[in-house]
N, C-alpha and C positions, 0 to 999 in steps of 0.2 A: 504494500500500500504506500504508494506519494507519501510523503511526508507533512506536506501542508495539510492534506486531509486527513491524517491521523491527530495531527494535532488538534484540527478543528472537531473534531468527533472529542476528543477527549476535553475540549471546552465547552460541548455541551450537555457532557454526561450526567454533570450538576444538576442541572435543568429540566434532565429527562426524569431523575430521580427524584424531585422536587415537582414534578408535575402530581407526580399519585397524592399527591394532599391538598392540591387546588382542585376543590371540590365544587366551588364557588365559580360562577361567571366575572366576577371581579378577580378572585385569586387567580384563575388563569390568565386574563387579560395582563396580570402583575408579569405574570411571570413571562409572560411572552416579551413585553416590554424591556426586563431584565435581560433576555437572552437574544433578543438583538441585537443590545446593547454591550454585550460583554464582549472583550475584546481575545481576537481569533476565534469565533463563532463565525462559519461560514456556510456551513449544511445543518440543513435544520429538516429534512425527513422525517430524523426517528421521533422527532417532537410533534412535529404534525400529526402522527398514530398513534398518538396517546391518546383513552379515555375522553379524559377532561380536557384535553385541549379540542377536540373534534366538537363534544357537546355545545361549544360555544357557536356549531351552524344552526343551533336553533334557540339559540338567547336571543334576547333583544339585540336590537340595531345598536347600542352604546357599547353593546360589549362581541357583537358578530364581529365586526369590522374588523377587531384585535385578527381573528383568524386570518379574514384576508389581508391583514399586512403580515401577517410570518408567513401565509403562500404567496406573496409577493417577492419574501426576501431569499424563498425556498427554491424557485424559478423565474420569478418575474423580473421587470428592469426599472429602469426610471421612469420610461414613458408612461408603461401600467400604472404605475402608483401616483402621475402627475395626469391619467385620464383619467382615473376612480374615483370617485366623490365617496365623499363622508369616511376617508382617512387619516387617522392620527397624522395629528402633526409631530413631523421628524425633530430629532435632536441634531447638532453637528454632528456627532458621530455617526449616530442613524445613518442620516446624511450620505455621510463617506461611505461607508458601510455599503451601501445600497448603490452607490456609484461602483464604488470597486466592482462587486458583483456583477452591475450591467455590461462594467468593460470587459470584465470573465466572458459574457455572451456576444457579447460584439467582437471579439478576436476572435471568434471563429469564421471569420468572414474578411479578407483581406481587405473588399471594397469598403468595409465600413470604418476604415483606421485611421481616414483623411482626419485633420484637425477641423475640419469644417464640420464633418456628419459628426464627431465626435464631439463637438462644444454644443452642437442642437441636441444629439441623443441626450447629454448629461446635463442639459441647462446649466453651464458654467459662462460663467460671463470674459472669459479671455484664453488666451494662451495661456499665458503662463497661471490659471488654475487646475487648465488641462495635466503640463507636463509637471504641475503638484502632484497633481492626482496620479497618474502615471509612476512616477517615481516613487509615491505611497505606497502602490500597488506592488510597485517589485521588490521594498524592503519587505512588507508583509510576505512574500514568498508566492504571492498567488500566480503571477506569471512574469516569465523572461522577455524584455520586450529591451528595444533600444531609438530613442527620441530622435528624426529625423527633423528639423527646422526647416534645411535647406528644402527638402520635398513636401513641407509640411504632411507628414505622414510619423504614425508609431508600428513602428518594425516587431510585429511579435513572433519571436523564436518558439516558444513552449506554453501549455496554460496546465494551473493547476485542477486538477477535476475537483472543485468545490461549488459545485450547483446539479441541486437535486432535479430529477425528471420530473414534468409536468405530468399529471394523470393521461394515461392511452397514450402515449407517447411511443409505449414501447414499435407496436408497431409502426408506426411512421418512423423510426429509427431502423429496424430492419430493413423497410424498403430502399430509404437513401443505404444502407451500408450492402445491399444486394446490387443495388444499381453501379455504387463502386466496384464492386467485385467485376460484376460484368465488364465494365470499363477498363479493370486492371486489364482481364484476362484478354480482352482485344486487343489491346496495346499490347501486351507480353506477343500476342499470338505474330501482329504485324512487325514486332523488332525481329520475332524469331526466322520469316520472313527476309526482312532485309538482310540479316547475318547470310542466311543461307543463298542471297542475292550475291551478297560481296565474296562468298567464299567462292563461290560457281566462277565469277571476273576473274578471282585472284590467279584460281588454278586455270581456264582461260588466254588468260595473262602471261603464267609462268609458262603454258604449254607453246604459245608463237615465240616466247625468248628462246626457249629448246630451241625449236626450230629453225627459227635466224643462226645460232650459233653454231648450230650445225652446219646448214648451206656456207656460213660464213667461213668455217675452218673446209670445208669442201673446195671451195672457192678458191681458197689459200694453197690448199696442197699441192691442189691442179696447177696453178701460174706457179707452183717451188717447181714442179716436176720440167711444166716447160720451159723456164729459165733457166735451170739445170744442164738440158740439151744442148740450147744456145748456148751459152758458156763454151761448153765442153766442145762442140765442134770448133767455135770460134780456135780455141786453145789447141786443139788437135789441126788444124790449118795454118796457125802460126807455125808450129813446130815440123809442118811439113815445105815450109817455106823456108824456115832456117835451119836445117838440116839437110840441105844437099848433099849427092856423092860427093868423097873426094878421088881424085885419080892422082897420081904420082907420073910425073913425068922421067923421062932419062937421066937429067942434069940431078934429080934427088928431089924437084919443088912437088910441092903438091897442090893442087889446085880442085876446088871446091864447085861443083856444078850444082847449080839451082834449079828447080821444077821447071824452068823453062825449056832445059837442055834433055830434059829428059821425057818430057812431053812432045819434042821436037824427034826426035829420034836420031835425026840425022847430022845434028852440027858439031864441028869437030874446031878444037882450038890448039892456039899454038903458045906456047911460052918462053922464052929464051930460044927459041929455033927449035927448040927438046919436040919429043914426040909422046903420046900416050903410051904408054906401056901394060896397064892395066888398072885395076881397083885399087883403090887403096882402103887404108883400114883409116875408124874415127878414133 
């Protein structure tokens, strides 16, 4: 259990146990007064199902009306208790009390945080009773919130659960919390969807890089292979260019015939007057 609402349970434990002797439509009407007013009293429930506080729905108007302000402070807000006729007049605390509360109900609703709807919901007459109140609210523990000026808006992070359900409520609570569900599971259904969008791309994706890098080293090996050729004949035609026979003449010279002369078949040279003689060796 939250912590704020145990403590608020445990400040009106008093209260509840002091109900079984307000016998009286005035003793209760006391005592309800007292346990508004006590401070950290924020759920008042189990007070409302007591005996003697219920009987007070069919006392007189001087002392009914007690009930409907502890079910005003049990669910209701400020509007309620500033459209209902023939309600005790609040104390300052009261007061607070019952602002705090309403801002409990009003932060569940983001659009309602402006400083605008916020100074009409709470009839406070400025700003800065607003971010009093506000910053009351979050020493008391009841919710996490942080004061925006610049946006004029109140940022709430977290709220404490201290406000009791309205009668028959349950159901209309199931339906909004069925309706989310469904919503969850559509949205979960459409991301699971796109994941399995982006996985299909990725792999896709990876499978034409395959493929390029493949044709790409294909590509390559083939121009190494014919490059390779070229060279090599290139090299094998120089060497058959400079490496002609030699022949040795009479006188001892030797002389070196080039592809030309041997291509020719028939041309015969002279050197020193000498004659060819034969081969010679490289």
């Amino acid at each position: 259990m939250d912590q704020p609402q145990q403590k608020a349970l445990n400040a009106l434990e008093p209260y509840i146990l002091l109900s079984k002797s307000a016998t009286s439509p005035r003793a209760a009407a006391d005592l309800i007064t007292q346990a508004i007013s006590a401070p950290n009293t924020y759920v008042f429930a189990e007070l409302l199902q007591t005996p003697n506080i219920q009987s007070l729905r069919t006392a007189s108007a001087e002392y009914a009306c007690y009930l409907t302000l502890l079910e005003t402070f049990a669910w209701g807000t400020w509007a309620d208790y500033t459209s209902t006729p023939d309600l005790p007049q609040l104390s300052e605390a009261q007061s607070l009390k019952l602002r705090q509360l309403t801002l409990l109900t009003l932060s569940t609703s983001p659009s309602t945080l402006t400083y605008a709807h916020l100074l009409t919901a709470l009839s406070l007459p400025n700003t800065r009773a607003l971010e009093d109140l506000v910053i009351s609210s979050i020493y008391a523990g009841l919710l996490r919130a942080t004061l925006s000026p610049l946006t004029s808006r109140v940022i709430v992070s977290s709220v404490s659960p201290l406000r009791d359900l309205r009668p028959n409520s349950i159901p209309l609570m199931t339906s909004i919390l069925d309706d989310w569900d469904s919503r969850c599971v559509n949205v979960l259904r459409e991301l699971g969807g796109q994941v399995a969008e982006i996985k299909s791309r990725a792999r896709e994706t990876r499978r034409r890089e395959k493929e390029a890098e493949w044709v790409f080293e294909r590509a390559v090996g083939e121009d190494g292979g014919k490059g390779g050729g070229k060279s090599g004949g290139k090299r094998g035609a120089g060497e058959a260019e400079g490496n002609g026979d030699v022949f040795e003449t009479e006188g001892g010279e030797e002389m070196e015939m080039d592809d030309t002369f041997g291509r020719s078949g028939a041309r015969t040279a002279k050197r020193g007057g000498g004659r060819f003689t034969g081969y010679g060796k490289r």
